[in-house]
Residue, then its C-alpha position, 0 to 999 in steps of 0.5 A: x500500500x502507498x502509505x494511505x491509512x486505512x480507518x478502522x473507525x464503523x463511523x469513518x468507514x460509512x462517512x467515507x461510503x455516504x460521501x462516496x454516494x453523494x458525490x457519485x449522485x453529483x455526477x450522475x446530476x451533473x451528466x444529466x445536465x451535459x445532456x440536457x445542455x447538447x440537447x438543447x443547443x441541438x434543438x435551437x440549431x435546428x429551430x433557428x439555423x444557427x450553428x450549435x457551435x456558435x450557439x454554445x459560445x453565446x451560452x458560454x458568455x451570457x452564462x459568464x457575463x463577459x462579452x466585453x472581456x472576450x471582445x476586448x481579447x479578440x480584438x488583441x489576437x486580431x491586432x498582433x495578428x495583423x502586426x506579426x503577418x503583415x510584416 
């Protein structure tokens, strides 16, 4: 064994075996939402003709309120690109 302690304490035994299952059901919630997020963007698409690939970057930035920030970095990219290849 690698130096882990194995806890012969019933109790700290069954804390460790609840967290497991708890954090297991935070996957298994977590997965659900992966899937319901696909499945949405996927319906939109179809729906609004819009590219799911262009549709999941606006989810990401309405989720993280940082449009200005992500223009602000495209702008940046755009200008050293223009600089380097111009050149």
């Amino acid at each position: 064994m690698s130096g882990i302690i194995i806890p012969s304490s019933p109790e700290d035994r069954k804390r460790i075996k609840d967290c497991m299952q708890e954090v297991s059901n935070a996957f298994t919630r977590v997965e659900a939402e992966k899937d319901f997020v696909k499945e949405a963007i996927q319906s939109l698409s179809e729906e609004v003709d819009i590219p799911k690939k262009v549709l999941n970057k606006m989810a990401r930035v309405f989720h993280k309120q940082n449009l200005p920030e992500l223009v602000g970095d495209v702008e940046d990219v755009e200008a050293l690109y223009e600089s380097v290849m111009s050149a």
